[in-house]
KEBATOR-264063 format. One line per 10 residues: number of its first residue (from 1); their letters; for each residue y negated, x, z of N, C-alpha, C, CB. Coordinates in steps of 0.001 Angstrom, whole numbers, plus 500000, padded with zeros to 6 digits. Glycine has a CB too. Layout:
// KEBATOR-264063
NUM> A> Y,X,Z,Y,X,Z,Y,X,Z,Y,X,Z; ...;
This chain:
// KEBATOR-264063
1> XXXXXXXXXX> 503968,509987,507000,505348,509895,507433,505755,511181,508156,506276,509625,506232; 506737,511013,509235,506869,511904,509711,508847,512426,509532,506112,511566,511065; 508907,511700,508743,510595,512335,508075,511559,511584,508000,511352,513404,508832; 512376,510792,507139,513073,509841,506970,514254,509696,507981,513406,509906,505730; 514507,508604,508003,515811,508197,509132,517157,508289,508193,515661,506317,509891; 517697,508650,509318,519578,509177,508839,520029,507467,507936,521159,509537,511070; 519440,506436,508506,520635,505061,507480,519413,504717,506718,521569,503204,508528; 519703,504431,505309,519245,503625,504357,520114,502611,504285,519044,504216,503178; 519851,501948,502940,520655,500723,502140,520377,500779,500523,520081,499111,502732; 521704,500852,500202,521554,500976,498838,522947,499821,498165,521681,502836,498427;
11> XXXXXXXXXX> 521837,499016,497010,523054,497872,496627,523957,497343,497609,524031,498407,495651; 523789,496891,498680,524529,495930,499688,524988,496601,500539,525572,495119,499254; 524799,497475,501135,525329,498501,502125,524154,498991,502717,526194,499680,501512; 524553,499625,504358,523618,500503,504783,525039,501586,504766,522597,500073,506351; 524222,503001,504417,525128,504277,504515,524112,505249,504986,525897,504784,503048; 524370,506516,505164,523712,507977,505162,522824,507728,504305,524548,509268,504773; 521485,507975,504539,520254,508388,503320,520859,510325,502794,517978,508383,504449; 521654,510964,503160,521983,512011,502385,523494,511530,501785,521935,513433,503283; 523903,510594,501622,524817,510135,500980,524698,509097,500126,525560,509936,501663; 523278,508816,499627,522948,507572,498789,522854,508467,497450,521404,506592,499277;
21> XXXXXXXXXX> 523412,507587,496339,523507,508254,495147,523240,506729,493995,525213,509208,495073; 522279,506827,492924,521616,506694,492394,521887,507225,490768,520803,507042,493156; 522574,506545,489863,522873,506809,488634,521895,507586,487877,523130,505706,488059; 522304,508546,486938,521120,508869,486049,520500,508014,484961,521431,509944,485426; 521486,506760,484580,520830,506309,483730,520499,505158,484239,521342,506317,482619; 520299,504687,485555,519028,503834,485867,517386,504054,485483,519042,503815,487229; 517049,502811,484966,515615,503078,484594,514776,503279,485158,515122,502467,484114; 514881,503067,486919,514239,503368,487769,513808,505248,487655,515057,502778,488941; 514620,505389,487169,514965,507069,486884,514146,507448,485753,516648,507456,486457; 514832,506442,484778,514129,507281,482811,512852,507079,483053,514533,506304,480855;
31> XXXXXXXXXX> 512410,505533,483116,511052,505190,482865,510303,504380,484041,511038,504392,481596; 510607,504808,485395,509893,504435,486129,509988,502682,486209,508704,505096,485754; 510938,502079,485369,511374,500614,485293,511281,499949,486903,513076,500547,484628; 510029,499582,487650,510838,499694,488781,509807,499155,489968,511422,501289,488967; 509815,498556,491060,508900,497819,491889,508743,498594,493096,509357,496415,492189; 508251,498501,493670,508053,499004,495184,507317,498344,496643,507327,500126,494962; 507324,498269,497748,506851,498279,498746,507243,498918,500141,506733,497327,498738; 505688,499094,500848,505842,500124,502017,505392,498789,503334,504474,501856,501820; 506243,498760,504349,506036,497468,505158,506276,498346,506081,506897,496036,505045; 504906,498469,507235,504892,498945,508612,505650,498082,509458,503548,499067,509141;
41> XXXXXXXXXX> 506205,499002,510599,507065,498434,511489,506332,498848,512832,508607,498941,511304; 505823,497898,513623,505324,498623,514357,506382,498037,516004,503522,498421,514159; 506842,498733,516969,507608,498110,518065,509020,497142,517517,506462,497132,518904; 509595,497431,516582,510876,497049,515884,510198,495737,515369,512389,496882,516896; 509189,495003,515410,508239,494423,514489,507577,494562,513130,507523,494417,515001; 508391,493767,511871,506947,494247,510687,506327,493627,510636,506903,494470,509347; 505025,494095,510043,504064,494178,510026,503534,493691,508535,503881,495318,510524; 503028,492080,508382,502597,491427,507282,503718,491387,506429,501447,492010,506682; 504757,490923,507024,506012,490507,506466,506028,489952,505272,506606,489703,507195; 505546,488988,505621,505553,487534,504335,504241,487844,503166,505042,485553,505348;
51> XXXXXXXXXX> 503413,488646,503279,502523,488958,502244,503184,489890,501486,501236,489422,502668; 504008,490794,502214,504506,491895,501356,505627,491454,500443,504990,493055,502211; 506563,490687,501147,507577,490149,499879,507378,489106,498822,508700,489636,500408; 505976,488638,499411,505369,487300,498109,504908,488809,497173,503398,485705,498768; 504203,489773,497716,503811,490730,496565,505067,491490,495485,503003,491953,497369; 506328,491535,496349,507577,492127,495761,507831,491183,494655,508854,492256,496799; 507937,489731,494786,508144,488481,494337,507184,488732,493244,507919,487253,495341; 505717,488680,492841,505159,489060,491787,505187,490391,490990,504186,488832,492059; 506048,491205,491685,505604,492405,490986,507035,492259,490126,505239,493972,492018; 508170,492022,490431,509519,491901,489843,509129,490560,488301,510848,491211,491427;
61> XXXXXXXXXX> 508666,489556,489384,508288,488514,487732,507921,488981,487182,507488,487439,487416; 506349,490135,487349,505736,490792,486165,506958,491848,485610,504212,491635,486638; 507815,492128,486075,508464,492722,485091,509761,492361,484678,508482,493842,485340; 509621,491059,484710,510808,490270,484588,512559,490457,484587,510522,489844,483587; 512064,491197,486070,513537,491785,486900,513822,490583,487438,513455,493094,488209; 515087,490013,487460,515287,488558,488363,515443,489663,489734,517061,487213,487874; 514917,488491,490653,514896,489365,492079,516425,489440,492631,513838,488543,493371; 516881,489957,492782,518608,490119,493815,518408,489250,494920,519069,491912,494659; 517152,489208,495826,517739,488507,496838,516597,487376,496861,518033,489401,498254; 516977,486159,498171,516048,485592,498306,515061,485961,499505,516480,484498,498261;
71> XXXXXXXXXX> 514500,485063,499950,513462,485925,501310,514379,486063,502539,511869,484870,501962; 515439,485224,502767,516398,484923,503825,516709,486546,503824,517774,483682,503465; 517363,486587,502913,518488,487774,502760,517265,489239,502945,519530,487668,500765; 516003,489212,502164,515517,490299,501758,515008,490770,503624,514221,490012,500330; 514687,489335,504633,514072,489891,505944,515595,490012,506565,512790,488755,506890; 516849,489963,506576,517800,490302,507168,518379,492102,506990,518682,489224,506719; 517988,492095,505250,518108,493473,504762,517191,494327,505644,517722,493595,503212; 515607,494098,505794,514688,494638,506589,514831,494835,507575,513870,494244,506659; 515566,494359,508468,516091,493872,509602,517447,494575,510145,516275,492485,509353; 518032,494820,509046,519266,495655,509645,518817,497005,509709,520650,495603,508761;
81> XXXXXXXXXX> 518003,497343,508605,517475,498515,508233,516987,499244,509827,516191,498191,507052; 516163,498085,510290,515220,498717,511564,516072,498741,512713,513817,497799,511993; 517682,497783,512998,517909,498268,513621,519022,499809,513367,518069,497273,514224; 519495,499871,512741,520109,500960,512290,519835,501669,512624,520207,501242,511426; 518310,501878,512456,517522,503191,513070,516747,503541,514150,516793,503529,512403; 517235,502551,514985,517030,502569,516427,515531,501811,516527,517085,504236,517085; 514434,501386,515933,513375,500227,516128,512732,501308,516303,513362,498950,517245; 511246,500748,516626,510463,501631,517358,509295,501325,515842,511299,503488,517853; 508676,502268,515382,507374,502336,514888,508079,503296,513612,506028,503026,516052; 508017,502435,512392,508633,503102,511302,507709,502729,510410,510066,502774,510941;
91> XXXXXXXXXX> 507943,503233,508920,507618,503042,507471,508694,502676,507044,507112,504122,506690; 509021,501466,506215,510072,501081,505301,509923,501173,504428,510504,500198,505232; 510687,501847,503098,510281,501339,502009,511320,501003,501629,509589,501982,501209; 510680,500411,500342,511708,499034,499631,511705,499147,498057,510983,497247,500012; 512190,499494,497159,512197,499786,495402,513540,498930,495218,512383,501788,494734; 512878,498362,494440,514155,497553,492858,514157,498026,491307,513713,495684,492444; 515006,498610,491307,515079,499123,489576,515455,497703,488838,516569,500531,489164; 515698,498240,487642,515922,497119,486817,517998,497515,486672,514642,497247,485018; 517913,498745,486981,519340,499152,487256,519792,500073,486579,520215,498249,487119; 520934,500220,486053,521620,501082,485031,521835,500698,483827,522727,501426,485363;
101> XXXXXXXXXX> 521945,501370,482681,522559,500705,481461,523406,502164,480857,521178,499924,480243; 523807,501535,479828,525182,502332,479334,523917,503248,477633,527171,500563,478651; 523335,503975,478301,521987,505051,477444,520549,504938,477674,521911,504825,475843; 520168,504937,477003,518581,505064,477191,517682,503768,476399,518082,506669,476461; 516992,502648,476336,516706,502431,474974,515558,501895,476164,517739,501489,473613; 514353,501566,474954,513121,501254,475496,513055,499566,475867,511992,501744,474402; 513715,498794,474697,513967,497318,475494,514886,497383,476622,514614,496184,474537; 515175,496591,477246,516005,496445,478022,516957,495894,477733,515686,496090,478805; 518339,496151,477808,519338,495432,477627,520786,494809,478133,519399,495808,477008; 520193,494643,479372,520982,493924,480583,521496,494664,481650,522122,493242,480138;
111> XXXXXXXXXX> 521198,494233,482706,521552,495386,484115,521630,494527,484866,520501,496595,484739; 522183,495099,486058,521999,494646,487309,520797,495321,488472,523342,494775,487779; 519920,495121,489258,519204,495298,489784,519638,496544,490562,518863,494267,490228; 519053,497862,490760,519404,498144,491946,518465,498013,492878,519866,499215,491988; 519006,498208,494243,518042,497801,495554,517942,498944,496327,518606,496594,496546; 517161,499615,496905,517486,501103,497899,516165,500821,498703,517525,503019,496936; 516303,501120,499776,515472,501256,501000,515723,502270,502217,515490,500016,501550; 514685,502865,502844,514813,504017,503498,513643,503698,504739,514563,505382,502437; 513915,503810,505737,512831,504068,506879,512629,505545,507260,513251,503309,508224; 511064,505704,507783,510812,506904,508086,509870,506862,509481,510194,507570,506838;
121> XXXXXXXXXX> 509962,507622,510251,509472,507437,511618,508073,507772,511571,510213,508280,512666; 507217,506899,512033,505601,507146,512179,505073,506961,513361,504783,506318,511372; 503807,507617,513681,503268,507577,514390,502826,505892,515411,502529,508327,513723; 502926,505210,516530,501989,504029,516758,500951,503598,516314,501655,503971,517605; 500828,502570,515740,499350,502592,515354,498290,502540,516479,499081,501427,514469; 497117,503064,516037,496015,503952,516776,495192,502304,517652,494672,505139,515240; 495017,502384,518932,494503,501796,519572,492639,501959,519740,495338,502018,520533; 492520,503028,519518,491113,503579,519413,490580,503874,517710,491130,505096,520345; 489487,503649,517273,488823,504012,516070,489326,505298,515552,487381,504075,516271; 490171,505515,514165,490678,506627,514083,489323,507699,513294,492158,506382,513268;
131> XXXXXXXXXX> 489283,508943,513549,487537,509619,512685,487654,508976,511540,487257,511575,512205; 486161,509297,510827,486054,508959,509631,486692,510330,508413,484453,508547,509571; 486874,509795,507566,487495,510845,506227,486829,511139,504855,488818,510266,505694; 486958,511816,504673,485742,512670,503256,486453,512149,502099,485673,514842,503061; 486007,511200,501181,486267,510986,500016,485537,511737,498830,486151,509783,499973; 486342,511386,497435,485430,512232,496256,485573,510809,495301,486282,514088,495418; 484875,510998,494632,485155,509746,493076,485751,510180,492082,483873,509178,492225; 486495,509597,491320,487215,510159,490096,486919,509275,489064,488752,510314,490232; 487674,509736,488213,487710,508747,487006,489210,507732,487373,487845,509798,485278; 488983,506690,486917,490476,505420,487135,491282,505903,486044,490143,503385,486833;
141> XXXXXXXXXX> 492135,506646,485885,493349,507265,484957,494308,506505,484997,493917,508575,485290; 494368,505378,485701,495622,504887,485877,496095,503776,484357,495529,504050,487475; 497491,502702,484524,497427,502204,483516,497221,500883,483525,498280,502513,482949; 497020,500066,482858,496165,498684,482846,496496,497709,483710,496203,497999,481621; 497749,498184,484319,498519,496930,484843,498936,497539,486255,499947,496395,483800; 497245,497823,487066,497371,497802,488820,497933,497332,489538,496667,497524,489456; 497670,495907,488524,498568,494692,490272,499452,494688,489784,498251,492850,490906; 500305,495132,489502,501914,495319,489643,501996,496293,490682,502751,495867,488258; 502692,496437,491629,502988,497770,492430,504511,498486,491608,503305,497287,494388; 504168,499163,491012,505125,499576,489906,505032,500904,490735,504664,499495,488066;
151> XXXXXXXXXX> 506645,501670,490391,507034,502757,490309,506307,504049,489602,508035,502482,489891; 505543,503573,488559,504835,504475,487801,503123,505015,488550,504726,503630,486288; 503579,506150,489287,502223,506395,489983,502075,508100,489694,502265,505900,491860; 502065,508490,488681,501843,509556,488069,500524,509900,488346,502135,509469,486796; 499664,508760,487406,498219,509136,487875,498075,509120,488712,497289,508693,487645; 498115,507961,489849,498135,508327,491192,498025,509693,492334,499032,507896,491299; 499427,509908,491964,499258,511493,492232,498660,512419,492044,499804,512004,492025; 498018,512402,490830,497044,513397,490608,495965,513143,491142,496797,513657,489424; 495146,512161,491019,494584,511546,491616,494597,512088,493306,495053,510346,491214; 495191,511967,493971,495326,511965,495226,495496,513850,495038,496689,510806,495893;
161> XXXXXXXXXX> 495989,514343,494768,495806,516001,494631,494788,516348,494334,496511,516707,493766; 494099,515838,493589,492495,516383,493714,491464,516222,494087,492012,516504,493106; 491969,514639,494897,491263,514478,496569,491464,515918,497514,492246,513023,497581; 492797,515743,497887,493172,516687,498744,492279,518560,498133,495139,516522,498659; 492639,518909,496567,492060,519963,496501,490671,520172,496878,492242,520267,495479; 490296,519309,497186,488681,518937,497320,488425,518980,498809,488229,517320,496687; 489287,518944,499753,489119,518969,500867,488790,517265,501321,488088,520074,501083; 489202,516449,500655,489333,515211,500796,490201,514543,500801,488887,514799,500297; 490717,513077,501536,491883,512875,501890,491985,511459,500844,492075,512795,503608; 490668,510947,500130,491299,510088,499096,490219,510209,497835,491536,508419,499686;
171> XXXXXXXXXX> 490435,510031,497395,489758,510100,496033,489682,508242,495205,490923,511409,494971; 488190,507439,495423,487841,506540,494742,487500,506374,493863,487433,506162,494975; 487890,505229,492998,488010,505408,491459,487279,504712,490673,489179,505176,490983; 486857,504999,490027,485368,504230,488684,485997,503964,487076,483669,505825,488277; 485958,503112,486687,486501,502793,485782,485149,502103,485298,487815,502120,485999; 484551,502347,483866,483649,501451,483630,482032,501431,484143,484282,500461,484053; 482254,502393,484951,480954,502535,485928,481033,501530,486905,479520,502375,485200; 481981,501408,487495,482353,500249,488953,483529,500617,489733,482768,498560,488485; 483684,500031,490542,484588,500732,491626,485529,500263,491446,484370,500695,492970; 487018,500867,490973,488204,499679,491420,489107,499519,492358,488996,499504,490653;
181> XXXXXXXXXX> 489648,501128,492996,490279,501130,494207,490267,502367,494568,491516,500604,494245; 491401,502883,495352,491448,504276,496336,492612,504813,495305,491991,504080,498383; 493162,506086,495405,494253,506415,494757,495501,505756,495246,494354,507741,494782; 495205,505604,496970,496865,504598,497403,495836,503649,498589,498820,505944,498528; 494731,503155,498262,494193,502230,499304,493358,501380,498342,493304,502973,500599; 493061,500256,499186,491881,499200,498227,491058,499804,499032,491815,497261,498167; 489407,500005,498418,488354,500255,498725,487314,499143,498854,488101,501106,497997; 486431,499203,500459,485200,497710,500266,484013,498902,500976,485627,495574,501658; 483252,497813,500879,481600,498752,500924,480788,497923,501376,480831,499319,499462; 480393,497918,502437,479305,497458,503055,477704,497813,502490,479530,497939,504365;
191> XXXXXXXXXX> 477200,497052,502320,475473,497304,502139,474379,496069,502434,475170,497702,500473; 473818,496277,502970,472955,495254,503465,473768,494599,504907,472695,494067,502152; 474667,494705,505316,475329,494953,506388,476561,493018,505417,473970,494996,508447; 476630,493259,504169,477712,492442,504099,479066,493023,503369,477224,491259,503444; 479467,492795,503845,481610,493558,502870,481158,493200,501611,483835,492356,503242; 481999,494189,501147,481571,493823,499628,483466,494272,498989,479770,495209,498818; 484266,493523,498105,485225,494359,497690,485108,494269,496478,486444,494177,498103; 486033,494518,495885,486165,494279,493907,486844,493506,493742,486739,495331,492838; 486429,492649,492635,487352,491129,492264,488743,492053,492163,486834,490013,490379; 489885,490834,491993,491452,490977,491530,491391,490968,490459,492466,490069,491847;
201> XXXXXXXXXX> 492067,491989,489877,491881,492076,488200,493038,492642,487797,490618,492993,487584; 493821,493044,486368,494591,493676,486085,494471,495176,487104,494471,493662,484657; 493434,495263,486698,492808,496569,487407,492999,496893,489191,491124,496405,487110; 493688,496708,489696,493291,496533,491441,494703,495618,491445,491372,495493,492075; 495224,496269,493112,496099,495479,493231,496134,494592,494269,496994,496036,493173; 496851,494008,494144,496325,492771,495359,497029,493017,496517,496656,491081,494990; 496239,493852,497457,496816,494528,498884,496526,493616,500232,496010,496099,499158; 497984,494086,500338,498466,492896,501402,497141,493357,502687,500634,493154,502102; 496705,495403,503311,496005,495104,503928,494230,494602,503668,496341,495950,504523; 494238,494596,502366,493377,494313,501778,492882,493071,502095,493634,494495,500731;
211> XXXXXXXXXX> 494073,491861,502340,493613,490499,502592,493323,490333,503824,494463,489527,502255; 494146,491024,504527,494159,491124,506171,492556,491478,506392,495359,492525,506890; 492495,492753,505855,490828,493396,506045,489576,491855,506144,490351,494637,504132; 489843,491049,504797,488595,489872,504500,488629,489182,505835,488902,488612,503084; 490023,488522,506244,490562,487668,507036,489618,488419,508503,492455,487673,506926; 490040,489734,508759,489015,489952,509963,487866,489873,509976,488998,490917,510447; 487423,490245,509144,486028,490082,508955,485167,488890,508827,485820,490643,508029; 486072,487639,508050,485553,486293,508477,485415,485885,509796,486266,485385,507992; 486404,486343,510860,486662,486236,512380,486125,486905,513411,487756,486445,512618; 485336,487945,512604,483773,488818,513604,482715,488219,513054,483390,490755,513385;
221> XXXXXXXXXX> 482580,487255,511626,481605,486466,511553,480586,487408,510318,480994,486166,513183; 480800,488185,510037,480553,488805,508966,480978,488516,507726,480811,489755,509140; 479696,487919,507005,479721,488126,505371,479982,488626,504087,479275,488203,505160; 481202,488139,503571,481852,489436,502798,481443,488383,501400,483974,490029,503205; 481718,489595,499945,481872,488860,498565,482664,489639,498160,480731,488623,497591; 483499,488974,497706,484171,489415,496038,483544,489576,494853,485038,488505,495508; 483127,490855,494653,482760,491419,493237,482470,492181,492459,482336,491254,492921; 482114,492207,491580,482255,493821,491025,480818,494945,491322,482470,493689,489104; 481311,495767,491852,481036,497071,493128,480308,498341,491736,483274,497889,494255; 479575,498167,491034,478807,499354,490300,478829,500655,491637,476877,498736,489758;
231> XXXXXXXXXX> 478781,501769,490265,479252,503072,490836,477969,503375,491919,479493,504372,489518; 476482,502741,491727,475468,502772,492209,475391,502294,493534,474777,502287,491481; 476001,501216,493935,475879,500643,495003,476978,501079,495787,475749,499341,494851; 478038,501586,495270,479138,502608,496340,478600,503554,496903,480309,503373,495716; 477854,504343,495804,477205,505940,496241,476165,505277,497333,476213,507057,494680; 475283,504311,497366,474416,503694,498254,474793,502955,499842,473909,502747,497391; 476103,502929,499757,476293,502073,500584,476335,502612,502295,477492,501465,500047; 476215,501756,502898,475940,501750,504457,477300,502054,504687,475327,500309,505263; 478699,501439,504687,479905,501799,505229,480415,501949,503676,480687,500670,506378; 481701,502342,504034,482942,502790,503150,484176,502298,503748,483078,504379,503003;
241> XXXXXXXXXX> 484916,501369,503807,486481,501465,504608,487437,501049,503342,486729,500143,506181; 488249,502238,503556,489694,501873,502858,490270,501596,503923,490544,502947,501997; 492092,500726,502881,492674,500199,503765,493859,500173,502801,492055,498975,504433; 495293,500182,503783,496428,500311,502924,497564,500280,504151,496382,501781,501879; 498912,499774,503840,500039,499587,504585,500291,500760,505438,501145,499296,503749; 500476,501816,504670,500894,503248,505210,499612,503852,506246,501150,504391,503740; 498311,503958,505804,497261,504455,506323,496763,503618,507238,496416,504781,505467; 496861,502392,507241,496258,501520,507953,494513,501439,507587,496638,501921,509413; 493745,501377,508647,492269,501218,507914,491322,502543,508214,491405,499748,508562; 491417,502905,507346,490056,504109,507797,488531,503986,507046,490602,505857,507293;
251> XXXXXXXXXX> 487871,504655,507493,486174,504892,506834,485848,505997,506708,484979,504429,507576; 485755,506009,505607,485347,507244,504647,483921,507486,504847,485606,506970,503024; 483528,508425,506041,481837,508883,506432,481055,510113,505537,481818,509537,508141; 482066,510381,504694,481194,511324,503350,481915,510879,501455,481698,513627,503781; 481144,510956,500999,481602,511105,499929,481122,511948,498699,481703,510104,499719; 481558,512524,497868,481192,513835,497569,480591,514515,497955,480895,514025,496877; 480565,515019,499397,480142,516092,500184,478480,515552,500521,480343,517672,499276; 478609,513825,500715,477451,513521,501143,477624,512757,501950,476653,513174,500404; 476821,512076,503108,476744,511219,503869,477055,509928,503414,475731,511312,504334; 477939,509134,503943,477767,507876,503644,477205,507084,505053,479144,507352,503046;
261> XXXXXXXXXX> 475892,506227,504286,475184,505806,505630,474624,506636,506150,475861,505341,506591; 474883,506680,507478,474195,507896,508392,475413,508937,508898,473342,507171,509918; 476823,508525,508465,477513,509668,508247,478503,509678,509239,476708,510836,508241; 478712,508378,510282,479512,507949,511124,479904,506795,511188,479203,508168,512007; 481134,506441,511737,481761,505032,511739,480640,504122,512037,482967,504835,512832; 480473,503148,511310,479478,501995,511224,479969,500750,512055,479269,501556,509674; 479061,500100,512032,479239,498572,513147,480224,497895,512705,477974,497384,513212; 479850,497813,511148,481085,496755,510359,483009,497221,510839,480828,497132,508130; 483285,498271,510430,484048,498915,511043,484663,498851,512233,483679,499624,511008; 483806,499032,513198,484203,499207,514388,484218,498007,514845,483542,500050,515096;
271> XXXXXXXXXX> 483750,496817,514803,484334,495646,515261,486071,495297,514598,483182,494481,514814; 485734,495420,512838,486576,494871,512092,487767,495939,512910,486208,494901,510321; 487918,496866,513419,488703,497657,513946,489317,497453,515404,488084,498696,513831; 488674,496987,516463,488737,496148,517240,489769,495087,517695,487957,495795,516970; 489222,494171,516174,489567,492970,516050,491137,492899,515794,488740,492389,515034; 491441,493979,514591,492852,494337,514390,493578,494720,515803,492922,495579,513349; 493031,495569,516439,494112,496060,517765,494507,494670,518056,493354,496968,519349; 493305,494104,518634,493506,492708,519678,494561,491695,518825,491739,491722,519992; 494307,491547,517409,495421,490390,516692,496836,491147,515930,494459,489421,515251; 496833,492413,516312,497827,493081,515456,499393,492156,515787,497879,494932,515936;
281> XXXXXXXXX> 499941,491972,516771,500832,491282,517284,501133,490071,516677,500569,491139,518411; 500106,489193,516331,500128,488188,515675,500025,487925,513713,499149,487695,516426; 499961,489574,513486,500956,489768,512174,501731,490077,512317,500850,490387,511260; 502620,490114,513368,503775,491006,513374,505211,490260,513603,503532,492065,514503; 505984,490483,512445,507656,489359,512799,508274,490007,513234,508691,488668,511730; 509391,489460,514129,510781,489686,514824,511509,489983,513477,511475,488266,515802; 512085,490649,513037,513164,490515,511921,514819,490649,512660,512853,491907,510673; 515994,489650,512042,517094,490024,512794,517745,490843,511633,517978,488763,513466; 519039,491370,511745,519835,492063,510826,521171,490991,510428,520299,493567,511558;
């Protein structure tokens, strides 16, 4: 991101993002009570619209927040948002608390939802193969319940800081002696020249570019499976590509300060990369306000 835009929306309004204010005793606050999504905008266009709010839609049931809006309302909200802020090539994000209550208590005991969203100005997405990036492996610290896109990304963060201390920009995660994801990307692995990702599990969340990723890859004609990815056959593998809303798709050409493959963007890749420029348009909705 390259720095948030002057209008948000908070609870039925767009106002000043330095004038949005946020109760202390929302749970979004105490205990991380709370959902999230990041939906690229690319040319006042988003980007995998309808995957991202079916994912908002499961992540609120799993925490049995009734949703505030329906899809009508939630792409009009999106929609005012982008124009507000003049269109162009943004990051949106989107969080629902469970709301405020009158103290603290660990059940819940009746609220109203809050809603807040903020755009932030990003770069175009990249027309040419972006380099490859140095990953490390960690341990999966996170908590049992991945596919929720929950507010609670503590581990996460750390996680991703000791990528970065490492001189690495993501850090992949082993749980079990198998692969389950990136700190903020799903991870797949090519070997024998077929995709390989990790089943959907509590563990792993079910990423919107994640599906997009299979979907190209059926359409360059390449052989992918769903399944579970031992720590052996990651460290072995011919390609590496993460993939995620914010980052878009990259390939990770080292990992712990070793070659992956022969140590440059691979075939799989660079078609599946390709393929995205040429169909990007055709994930992409008009939203009105």
């Amino acid at each position: 991101m390259t720095g948030p835009c002057d209008t948000a929306w908070l609870d039925g309004r767009y106002l000043p993002l330095a004038e949005a204010r946020i109760s202390p005793l929302d749970r979004g606050f105490l205990f991380a009570d709370a959902v999230y999504e990041v939906l690229p905008v690319y040319g006042g266009r988003v980007f995998l619209l309808e995957p991202h709010l079916a994912r908002l839609e499961r992540s609120l049931a799993a925490l049995r927040i009734a949703s505030p809006h329906d899809a009508g309302q939630w792409r009009r909200l999106i929609g005012g948002l982008v124009t507000h802020n003049g269109g162009g090539d943004l990051l949106v994000y989107l969080q629902v608390s469970r709301g405020a209550e009158a103290g603290r208590s660990h059940v819940p005991q009746g609220s109203t939802p809050t809603v807040f969203a903020f755009a932030s100005r990003t770069p175009p997405p990249p027309t040419a193969p972006p380099p490859g990036i140095a990953a490390i492996t960690a341990a999966d610290t996170r908590w049992a319940r991945c596919d929720i896109k929950s507010t609670a990304l503590l581990a996460n963060i750390l996680l991703k800081w000791q990528a970065e201390e490492a001189g690495a920009a993501e850090a992949l995660l082993l749980r079990d002696g198998h692969l389950t994801e990136g700190s903020s990307s799903s991870v797949h692995v090519v070997t024998g020249g077929v995709l390989h990702s990790p089943p959907l599990t509590p563990e792993v969340l079910p990423g919107t570019t994640r599906e997009l990723l299979l979907e190209l890859a059926r359409r360059c004609g390449f052989e992918s499976r769903v399944c579970t990815i031992p720590e052996a056959q990651l460290r072995g593998a011919e390609e590496i590509i993460v993939a995620s809303a914010g980052g878009g798709m990259r390939a990770a050409t080292v990992l712990d300060g070793q070659p992956v493959g022969v140590g440059v963007l691979g075939p799989v890749f660079l078609r599946i990369f390709a393929t995205l420029v040429g169909s990007r348009a055709e994930f992409s909705t008009e939203v009105e306000p």
